[in-house]
DSSP file (Angstrom, degrees, kcal/mol; ACC not computed):
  #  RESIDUE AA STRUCTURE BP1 BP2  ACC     N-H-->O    O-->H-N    N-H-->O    O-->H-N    TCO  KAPPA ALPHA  PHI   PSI    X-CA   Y-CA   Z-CA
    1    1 A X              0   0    0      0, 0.0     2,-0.8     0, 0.0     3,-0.0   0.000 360.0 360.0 360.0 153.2   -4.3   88.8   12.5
    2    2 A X        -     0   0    0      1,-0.0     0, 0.0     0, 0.0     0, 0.0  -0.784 360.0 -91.9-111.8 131.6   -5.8   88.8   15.7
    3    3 A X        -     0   0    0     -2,-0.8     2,-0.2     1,-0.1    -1,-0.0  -0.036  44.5-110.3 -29.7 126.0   -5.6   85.5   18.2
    4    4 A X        -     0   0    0      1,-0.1     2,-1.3    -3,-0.0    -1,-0.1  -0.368  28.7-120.3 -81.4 145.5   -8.6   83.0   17.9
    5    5 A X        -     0   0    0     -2,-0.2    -1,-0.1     3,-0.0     2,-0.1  -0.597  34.9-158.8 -71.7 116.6  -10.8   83.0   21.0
    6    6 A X        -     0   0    0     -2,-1.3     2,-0.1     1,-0.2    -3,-0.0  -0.493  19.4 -94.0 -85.9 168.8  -10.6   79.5   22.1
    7    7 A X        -     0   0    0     -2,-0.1     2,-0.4     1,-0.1    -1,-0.2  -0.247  33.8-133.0 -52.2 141.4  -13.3   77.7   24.6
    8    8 A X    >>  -     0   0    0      1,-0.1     4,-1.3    -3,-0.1     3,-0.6  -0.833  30.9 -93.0-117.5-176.5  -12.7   77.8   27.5
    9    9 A X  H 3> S+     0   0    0     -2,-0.4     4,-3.0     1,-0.2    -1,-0.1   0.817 129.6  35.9 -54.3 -54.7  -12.9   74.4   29.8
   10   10 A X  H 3> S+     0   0    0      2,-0.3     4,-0.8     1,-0.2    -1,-0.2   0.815 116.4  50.6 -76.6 -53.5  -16.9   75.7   30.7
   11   11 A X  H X> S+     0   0    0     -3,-0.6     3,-3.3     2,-0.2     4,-1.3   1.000 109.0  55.1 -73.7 -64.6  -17.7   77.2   27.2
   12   12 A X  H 3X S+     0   0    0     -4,-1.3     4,-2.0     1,-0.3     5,-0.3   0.931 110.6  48.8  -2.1 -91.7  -16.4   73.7   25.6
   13   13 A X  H 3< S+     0   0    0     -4,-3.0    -1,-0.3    -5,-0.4    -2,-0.2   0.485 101.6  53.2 -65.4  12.8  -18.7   72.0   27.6
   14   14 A X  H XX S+     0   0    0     -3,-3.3     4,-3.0    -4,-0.8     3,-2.2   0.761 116.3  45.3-104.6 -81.3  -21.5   73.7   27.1
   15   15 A X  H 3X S+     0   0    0     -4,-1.3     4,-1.6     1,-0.3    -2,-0.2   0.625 111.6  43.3  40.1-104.8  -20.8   73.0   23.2
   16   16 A X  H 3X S+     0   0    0     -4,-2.0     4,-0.5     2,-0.2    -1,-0.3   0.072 110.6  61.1-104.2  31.9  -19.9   69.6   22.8
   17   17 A X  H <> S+     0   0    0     -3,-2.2     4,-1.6    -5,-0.3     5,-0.5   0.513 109.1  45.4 -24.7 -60.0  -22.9   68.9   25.4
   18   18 A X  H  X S+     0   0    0     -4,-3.0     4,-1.8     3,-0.2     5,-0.2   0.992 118.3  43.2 -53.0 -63.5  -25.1   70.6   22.6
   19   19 A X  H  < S+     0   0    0     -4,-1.6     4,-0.4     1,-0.2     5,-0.3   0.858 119.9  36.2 -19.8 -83.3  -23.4   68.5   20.0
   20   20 A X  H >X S+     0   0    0     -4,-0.5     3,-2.4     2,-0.2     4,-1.7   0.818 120.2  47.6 -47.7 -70.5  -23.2   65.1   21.5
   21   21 A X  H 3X S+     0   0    0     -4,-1.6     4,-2.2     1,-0.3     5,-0.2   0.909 112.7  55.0 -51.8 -67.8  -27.1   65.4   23.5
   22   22 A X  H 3X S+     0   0    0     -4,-1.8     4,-0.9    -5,-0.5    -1,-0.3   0.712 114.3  34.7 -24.9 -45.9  -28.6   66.7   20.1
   23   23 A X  H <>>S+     0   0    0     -3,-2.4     4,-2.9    -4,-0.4     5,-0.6   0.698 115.8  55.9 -89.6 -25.0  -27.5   63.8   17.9
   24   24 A X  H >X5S+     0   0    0     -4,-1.7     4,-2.4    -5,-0.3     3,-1.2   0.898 119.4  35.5 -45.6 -70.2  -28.0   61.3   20.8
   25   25 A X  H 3<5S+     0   0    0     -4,-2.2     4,-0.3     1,-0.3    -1,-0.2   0.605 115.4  51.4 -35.4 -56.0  -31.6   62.6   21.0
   26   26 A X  H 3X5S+     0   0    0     -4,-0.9     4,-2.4    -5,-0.2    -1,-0.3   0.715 114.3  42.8 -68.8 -67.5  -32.2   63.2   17.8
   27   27 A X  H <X5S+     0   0    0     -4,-2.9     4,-1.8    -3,-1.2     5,-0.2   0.988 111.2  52.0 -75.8 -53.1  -31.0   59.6   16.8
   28   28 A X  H  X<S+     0   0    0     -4,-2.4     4,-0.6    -5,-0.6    -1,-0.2   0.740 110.1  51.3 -59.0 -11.5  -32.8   57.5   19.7
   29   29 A X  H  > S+     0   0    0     -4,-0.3     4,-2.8    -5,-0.3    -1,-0.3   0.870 105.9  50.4 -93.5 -53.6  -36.1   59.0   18.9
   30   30 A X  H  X S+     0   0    0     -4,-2.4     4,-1.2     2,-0.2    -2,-0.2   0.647 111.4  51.1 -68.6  -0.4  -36.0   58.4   15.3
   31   31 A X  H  X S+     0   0    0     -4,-1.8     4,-2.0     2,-0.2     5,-0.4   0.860 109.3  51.8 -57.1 -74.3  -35.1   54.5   16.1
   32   32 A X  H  X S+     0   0    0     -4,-0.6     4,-1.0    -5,-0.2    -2,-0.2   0.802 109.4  48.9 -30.6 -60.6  -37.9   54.7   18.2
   33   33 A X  H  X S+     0   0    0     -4,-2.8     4,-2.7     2,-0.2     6,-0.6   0.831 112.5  48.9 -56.2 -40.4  -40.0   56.1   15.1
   34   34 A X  H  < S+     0   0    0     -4,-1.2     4,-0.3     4,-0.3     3,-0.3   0.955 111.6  45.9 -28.7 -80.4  -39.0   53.5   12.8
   35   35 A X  H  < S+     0   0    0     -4,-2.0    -1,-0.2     1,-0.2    -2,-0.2   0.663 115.9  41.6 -49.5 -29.3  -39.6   51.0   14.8
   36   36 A X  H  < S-     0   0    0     -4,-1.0    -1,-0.2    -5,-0.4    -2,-0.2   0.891 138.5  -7.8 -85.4 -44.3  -43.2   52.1   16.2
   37   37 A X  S  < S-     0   0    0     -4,-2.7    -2,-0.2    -3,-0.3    -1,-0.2  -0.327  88.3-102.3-177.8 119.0  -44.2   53.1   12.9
   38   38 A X  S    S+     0   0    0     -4,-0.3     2,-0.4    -3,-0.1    -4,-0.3   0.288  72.0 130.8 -20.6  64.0  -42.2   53.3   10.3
   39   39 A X        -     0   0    0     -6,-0.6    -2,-0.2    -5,-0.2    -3,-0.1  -0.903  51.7-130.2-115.2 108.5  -41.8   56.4   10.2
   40   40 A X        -     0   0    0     -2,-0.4     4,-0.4    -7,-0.1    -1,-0.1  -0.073  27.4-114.1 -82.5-163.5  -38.5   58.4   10.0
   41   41 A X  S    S+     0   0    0      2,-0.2     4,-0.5     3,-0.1    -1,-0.1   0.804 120.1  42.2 -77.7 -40.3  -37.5   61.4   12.4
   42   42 A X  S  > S+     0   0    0      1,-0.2     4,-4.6     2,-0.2     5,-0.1   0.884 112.0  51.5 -92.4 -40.0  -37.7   63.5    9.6
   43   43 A X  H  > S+     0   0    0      1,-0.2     4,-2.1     2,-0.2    -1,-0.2   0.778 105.9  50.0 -59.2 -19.8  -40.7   62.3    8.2
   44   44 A X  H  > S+     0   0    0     -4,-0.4     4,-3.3     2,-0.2     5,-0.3   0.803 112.5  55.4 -82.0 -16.4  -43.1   62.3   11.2
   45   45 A X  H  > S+     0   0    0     -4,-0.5     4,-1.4     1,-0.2    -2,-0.2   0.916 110.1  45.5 -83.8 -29.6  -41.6   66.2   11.5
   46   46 A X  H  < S+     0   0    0     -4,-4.6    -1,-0.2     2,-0.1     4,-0.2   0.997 119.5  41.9 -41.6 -65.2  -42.8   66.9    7.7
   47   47 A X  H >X S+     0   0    0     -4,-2.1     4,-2.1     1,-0.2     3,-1.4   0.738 110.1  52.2 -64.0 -38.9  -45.8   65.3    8.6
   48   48 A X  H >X S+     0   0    0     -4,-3.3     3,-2.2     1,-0.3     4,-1.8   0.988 111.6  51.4 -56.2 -81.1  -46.4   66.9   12.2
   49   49 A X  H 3< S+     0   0    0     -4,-1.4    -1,-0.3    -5,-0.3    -2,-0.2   0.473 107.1  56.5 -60.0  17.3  -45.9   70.6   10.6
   50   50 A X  H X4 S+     0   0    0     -3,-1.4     3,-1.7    -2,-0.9    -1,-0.3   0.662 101.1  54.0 -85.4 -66.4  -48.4   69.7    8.1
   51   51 A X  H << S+     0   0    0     -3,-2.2    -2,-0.2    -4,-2.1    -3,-0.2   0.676 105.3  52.9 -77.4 -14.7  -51.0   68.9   10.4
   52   52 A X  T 3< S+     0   0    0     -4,-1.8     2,-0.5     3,-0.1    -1,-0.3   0.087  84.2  98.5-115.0  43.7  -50.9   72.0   12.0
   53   53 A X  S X  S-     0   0    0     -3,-1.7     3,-4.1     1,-0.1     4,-0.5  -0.945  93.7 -88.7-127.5 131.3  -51.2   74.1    9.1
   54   54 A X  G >  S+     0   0    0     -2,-0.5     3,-3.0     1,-0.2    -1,-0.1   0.072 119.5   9.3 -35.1 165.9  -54.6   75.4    8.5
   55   55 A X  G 3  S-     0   0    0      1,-0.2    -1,-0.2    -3,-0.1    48,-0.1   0.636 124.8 -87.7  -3.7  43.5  -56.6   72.8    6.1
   56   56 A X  G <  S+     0   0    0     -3,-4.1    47,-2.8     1,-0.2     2,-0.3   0.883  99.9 121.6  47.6  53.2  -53.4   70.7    7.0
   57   57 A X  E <   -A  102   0A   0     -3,-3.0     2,-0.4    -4,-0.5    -1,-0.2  -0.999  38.8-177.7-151.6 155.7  -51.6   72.4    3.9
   58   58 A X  E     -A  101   0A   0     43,-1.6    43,-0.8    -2,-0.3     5,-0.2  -0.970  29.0-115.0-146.4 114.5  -48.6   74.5    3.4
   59   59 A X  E  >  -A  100   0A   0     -2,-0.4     4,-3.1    41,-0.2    41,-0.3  -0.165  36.7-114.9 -51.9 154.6  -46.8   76.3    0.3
   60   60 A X  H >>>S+     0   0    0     39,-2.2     4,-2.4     2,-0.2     5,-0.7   0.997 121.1  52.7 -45.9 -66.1  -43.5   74.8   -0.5
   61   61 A X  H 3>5S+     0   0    0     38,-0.3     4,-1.3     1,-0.2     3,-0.5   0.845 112.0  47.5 -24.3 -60.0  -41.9   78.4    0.6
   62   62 A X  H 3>5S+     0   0    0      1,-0.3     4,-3.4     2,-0.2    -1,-0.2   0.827 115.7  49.0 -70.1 -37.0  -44.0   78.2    4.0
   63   63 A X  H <X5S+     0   0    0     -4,-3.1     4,-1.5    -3,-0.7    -1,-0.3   0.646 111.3  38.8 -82.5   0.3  -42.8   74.9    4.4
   64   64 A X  H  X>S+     0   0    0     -4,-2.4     4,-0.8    -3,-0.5     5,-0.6   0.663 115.9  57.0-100.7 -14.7  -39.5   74.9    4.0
   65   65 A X  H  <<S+     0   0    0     -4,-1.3     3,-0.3    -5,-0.7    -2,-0.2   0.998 108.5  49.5 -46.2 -71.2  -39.7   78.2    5.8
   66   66 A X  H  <5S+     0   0    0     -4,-3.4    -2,-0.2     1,-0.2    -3,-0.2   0.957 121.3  35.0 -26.7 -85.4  -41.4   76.2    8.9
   67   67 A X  H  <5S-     0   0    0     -4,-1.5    -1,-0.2     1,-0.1    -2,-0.2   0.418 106.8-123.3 -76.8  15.1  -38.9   73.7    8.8
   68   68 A X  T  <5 +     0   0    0     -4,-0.8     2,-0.3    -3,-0.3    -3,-0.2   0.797  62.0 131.1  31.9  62.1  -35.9   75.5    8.0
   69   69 A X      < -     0   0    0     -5,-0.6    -1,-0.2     1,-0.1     5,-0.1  -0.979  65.4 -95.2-131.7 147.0  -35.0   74.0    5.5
   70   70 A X     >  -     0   0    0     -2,-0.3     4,-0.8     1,-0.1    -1,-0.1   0.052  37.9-121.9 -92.8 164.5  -33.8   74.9    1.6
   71   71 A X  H  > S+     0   0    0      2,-0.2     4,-3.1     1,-0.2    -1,-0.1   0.845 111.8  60.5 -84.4 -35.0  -36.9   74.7   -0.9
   72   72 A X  H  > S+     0   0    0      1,-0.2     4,-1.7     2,-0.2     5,-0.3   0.836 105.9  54.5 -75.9 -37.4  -34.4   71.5   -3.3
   73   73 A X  H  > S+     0   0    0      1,-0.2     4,-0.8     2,-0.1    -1,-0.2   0.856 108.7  41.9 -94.2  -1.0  -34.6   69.4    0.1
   74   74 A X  H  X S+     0   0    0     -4,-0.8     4,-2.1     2,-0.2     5,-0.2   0.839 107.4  53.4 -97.8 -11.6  -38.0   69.4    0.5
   75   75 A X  H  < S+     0   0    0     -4,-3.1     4,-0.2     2,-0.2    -3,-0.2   0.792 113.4  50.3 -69.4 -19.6  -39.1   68.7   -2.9
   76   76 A X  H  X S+     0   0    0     -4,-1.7     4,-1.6     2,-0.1    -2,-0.2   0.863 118.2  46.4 -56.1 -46.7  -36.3   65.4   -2.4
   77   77 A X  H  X S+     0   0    0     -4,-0.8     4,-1.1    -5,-0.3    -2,-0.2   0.822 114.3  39.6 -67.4 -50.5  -38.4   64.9    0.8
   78   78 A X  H  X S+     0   0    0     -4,-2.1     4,-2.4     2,-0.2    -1,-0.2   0.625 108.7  59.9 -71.6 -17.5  -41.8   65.2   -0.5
   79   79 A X  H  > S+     0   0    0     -5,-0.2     4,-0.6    -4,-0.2    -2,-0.2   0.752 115.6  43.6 -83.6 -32.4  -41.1   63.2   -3.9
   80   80 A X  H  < S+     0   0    0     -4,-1.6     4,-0.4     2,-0.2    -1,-0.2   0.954 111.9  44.3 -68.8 -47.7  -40.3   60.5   -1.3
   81   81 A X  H ><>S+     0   0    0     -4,-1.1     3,-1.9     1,-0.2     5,-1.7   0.873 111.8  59.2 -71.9 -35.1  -43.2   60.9    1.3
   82   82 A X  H 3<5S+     0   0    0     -4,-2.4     3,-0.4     1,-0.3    -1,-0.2   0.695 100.8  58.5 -71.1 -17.0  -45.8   61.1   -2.1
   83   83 A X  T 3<5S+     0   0    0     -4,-0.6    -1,-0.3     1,-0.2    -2,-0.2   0.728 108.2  41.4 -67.6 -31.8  -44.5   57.5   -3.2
   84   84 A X  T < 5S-     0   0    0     -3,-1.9    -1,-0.2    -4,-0.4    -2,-0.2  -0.018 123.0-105.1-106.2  44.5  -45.6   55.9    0.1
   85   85 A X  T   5S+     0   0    0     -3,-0.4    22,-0.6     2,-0.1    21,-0.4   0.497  83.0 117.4  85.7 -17.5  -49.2   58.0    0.2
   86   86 A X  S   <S+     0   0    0     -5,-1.7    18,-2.9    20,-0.2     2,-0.4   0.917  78.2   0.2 -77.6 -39.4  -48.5   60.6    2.9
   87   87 A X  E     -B  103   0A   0     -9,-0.2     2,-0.4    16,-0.2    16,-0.2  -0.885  67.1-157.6-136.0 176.5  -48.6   63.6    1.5
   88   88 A X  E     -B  102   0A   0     14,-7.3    14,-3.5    -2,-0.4     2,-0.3  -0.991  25.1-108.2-138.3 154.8  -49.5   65.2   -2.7
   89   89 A X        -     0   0    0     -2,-0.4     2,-0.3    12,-0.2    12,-0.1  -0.607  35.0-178.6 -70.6 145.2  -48.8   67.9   -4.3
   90   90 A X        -     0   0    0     10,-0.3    10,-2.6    -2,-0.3     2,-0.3  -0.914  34.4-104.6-159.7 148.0  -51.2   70.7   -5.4
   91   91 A X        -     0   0    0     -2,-0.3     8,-0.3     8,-0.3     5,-0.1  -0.779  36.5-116.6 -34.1  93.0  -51.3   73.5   -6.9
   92   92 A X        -     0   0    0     -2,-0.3    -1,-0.2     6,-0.3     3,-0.1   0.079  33.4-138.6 -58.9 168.3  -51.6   77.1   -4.6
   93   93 A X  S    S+     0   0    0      1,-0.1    -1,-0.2    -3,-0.1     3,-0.1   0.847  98.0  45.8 -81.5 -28.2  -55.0   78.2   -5.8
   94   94 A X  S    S+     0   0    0      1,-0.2     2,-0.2     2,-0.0    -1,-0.1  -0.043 127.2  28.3-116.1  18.7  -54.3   81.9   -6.1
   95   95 A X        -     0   0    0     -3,-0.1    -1,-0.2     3,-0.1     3,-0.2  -0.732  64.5-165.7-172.2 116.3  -50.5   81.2   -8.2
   96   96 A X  S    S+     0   0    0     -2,-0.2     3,-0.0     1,-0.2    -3,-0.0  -0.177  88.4  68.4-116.2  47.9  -50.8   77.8  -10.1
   97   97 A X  S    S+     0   0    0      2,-0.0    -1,-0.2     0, 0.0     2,-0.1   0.526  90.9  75.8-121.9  -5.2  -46.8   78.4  -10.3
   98   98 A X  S    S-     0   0    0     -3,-0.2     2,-0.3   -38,-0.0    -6,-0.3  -0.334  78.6-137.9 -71.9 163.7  -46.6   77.9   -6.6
   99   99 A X        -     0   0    0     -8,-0.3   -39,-2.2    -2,-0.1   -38,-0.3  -0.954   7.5-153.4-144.9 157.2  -46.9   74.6   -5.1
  100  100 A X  E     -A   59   0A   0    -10,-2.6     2,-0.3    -2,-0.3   -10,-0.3  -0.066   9.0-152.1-130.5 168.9  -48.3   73.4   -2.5
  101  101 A X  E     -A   58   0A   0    -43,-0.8   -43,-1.6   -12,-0.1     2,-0.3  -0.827  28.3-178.2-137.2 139.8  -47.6   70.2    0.0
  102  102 A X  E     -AB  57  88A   0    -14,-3.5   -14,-7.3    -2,-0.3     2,-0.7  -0.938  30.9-112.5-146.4 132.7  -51.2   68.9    1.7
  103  103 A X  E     - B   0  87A   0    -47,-2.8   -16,-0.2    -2,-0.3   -17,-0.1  -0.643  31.0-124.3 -95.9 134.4  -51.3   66.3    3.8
  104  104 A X     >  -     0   0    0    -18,-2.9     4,-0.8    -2,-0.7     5,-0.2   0.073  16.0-122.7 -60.7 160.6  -53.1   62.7    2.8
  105  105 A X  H  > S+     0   0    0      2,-0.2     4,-1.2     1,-0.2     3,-0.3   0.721 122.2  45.7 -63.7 -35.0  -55.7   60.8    4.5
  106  106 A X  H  > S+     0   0    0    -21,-0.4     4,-2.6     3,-0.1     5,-0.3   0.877 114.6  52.5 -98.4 -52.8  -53.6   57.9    4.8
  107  107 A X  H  4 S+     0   0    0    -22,-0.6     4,-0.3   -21,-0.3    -2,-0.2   0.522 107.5  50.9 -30.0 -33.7  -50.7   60.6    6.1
  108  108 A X  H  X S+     0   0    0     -4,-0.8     4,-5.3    -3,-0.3     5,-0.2   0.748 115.8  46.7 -95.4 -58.2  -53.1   62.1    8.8
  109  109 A X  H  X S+     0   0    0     -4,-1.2     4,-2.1    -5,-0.2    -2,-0.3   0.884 107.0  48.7 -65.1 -38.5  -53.5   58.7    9.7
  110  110 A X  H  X S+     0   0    0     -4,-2.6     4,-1.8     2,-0.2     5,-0.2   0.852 111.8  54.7 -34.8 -58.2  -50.1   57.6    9.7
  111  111 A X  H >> S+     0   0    0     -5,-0.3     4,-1.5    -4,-0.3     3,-0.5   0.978 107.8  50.2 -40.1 -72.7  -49.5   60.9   12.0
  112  112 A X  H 3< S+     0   0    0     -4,-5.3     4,-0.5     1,-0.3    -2,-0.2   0.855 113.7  43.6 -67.6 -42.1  -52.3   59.8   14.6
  113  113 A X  H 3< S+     0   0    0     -4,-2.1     4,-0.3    -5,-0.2    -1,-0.3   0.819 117.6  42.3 -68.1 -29.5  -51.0   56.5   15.0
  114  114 A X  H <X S+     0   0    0     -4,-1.8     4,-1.0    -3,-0.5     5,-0.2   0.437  95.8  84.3 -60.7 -25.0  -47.1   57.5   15.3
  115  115 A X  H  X S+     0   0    0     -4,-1.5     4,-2.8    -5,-0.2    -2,-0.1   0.975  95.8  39.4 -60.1 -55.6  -48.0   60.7   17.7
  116  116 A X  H  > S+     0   0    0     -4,-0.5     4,-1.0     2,-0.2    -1,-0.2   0.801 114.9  49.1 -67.9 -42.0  -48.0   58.5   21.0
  117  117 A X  H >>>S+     0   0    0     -4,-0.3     3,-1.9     2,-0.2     4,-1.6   0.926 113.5  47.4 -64.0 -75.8  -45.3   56.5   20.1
  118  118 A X  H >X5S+     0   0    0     -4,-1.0     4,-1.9     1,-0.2     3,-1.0   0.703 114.5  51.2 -17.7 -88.0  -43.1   60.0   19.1
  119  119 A X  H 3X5S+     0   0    0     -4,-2.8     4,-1.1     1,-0.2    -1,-0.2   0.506 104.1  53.2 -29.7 -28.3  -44.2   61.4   22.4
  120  120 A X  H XX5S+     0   0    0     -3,-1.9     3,-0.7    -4,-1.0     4,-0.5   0.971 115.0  45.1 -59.4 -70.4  -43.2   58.4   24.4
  121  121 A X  H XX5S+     0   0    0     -4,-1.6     4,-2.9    -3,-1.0     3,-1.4   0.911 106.1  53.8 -50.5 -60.2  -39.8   58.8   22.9
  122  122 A X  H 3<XS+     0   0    0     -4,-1.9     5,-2.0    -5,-0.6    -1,-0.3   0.888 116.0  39.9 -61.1 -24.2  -39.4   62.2   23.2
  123  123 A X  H <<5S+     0   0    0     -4,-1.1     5,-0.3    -3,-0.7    -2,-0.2   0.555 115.4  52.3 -73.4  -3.0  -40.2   62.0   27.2
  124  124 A X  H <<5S+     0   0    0     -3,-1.4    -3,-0.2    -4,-0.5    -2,-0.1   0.758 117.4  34.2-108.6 -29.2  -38.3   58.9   27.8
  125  125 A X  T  <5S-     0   0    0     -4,-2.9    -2,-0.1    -5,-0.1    -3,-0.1   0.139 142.5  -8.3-120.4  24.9  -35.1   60.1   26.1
  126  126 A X  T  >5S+     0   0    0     -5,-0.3     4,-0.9    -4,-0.1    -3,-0.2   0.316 120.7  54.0-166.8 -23.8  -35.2   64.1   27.2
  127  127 A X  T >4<S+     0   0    0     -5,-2.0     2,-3.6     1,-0.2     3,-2.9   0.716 117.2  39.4 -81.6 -89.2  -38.6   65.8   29.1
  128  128 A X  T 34 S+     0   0    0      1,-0.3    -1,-0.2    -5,-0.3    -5,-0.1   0.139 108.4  61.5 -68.2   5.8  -38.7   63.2   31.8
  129  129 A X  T 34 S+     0   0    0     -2,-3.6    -1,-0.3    -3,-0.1    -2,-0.1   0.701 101.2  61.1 -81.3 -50.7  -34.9   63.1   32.3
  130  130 A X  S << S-     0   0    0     -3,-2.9    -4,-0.0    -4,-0.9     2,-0.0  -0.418  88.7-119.9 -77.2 161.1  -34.7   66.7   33.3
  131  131 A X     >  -     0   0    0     -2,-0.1     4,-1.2     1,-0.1     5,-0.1  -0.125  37.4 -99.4 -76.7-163.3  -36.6   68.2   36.3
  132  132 A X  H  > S+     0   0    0      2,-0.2     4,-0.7     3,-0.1    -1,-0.1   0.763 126.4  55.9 -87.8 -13.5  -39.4   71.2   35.6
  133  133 A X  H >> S+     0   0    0      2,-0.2     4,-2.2     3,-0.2     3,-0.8   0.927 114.3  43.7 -82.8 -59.8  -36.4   73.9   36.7
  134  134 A X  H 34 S+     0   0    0      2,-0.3    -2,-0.2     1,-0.2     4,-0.2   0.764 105.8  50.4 -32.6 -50.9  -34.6   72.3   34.2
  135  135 A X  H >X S+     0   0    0     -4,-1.2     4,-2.6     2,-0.2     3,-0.6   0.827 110.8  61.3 -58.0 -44.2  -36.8   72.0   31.4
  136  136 A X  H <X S+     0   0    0     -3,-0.8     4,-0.7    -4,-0.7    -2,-0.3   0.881 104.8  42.0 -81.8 -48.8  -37.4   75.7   32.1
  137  137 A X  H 3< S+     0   0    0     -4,-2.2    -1,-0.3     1,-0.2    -2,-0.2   0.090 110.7  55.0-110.6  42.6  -34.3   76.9   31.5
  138  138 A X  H X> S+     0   0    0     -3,-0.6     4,-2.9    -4,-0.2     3,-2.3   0.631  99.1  57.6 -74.5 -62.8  -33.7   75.0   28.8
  139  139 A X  H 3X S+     0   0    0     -4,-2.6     4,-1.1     1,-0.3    -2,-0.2   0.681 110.1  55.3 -67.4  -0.1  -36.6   76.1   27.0
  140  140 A X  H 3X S+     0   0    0     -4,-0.7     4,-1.9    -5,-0.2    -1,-0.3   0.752  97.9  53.2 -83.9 -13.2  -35.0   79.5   27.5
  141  141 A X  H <> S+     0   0    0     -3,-2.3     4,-1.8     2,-0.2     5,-0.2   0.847 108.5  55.3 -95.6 -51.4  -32.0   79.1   26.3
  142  142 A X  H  X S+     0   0    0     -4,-2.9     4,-4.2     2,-0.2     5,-0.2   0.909 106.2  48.4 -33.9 -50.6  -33.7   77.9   23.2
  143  143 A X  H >X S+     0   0    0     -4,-1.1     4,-3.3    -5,-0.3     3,-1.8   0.982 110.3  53.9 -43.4 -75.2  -35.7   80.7   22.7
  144  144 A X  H 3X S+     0   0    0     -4,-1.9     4,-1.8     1,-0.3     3,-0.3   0.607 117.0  35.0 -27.2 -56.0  -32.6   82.8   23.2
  145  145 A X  H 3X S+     0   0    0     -4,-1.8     4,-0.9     1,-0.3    -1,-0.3   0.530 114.0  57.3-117.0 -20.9  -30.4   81.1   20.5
  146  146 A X  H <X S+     0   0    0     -4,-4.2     4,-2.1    -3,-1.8    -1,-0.3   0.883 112.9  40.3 -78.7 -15.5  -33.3   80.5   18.3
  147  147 A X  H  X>S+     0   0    0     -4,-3.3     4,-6.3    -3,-0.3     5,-0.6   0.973 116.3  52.5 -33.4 -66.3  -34.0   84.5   18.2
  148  148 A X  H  <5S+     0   0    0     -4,-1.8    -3,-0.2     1,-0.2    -2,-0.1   0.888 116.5  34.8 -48.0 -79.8  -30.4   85.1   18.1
  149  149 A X  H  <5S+     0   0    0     -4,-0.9    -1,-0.2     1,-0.3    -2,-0.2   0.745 116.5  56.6 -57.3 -41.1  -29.9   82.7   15.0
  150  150 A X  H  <5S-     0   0    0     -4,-2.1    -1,-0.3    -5,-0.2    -3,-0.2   0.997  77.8-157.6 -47.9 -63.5  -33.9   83.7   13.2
  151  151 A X  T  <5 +     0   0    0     -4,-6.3     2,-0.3     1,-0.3    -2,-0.1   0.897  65.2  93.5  71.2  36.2  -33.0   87.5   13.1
  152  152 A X  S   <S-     0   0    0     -5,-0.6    -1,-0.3     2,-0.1    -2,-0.1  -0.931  86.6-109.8-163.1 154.5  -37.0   87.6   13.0
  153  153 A X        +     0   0    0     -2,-0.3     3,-0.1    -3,-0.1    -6,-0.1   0.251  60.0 141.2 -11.2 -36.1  -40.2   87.8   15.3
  154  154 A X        -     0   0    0     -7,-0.1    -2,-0.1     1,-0.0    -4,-0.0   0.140  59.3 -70.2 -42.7 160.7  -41.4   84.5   15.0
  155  155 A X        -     0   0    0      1,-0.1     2,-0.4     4,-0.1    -1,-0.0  -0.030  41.8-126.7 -47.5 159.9  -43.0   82.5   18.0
  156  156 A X    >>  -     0   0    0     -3,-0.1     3,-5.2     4,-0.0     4,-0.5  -0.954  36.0 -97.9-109.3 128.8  -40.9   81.4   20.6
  157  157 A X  T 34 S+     0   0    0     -2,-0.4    -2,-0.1     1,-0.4   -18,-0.0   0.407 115.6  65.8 -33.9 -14.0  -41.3   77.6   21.2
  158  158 A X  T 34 S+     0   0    0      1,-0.2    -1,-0.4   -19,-0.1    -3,-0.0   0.678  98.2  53.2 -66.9 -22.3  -43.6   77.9   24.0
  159  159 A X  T <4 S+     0   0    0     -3,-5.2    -1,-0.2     2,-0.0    -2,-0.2   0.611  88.7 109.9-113.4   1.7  -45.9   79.1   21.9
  160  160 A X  S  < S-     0   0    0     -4,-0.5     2,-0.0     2,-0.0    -4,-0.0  -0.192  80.6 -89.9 -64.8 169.7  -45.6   75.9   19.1
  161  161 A X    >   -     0   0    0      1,-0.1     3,-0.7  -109,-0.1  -109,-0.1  -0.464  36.4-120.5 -69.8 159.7  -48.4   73.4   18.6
  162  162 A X  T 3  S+     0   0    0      1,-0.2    -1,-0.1     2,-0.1    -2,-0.0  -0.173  95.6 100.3 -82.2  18.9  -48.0   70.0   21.2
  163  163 A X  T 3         0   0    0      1,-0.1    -1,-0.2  -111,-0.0   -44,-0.2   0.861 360.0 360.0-103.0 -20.6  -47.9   67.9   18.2
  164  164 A X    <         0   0    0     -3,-0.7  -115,-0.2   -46,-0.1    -2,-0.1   0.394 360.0 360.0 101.8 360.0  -43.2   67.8   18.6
């Protein structure tokens, strides 16, 4: 058995830096959504990748794809969001064993009024902390480690929609 590679003091902090900053972020922005409009973290992020899918609709597959997340927690997730209005279920057109999740008029709306607030949050507790050298090689380092971790082609985050 071969000796585990431990952190070392540098690799550590790099790490639990990720951890800790991630949930920090993570959490104080969804307070913020709650509070602005009621809205959870996870819910504005349904809704957000929603809105920027052509005629602001998305197969389950594509969306759980999108958000990378397994197909059983976004039908928990959608079953939720369709109880307060935000988004329905449909049918694909071209497979009516597929289904679909298409974002509501009241959802859309929900979205446009919650976007400013979101944005606020997200510059107030991470873009507007760092400088623009910063910011830059951060969003590289993303890239890198979301490549590594995709194993696929996909965009690199520079190139997502402005909607967070």
């Amino acid at each position: 058995m071969t000796e585990p590679r431990w952190l070392d003091d540098l690799e550590k902090r790099a790490w639990l830096g990720f951890v800790f900053t991630r949930d920090l972020i993570a959490a104080a922005v969804g307070r913020d959504s709650l509070r602005a409009s009621n809205l959870t973290y996870v819910e504005y992020t349904v809704l957000a990748r929603l809105a920027d899918a052509p005629q602001q609709r998305r197969s389950f597959a594509e969306l759980a794809a999108v958000l990378e997340w397994s197909q059983s927690r976004l039908s928990h997730q959608i079953t939720r969001m369709e109880k307060r209005g935000l988004v329905a279920r449909e049918a694909v057109p071209d497979d009516a064993r597929r289904t679909a999740a298409v974002l509501t008029a009241k959802g859309s709306e929900v979205l446009a009024t919650a976007a400013p607030a979101h944005v606020d949050s997200v510059r107030r507790h991470m873009i507007d902390v760092l400088d623009r050298d910063q910011l830059a090689a951060l969003a590289d380092i993303y890239d890198t480690l979301l490549a590594h971790h995709r194993g696929d082609d996909r965009a690199p985050m520079s190139e997502m929609r402005r909607q967070g």
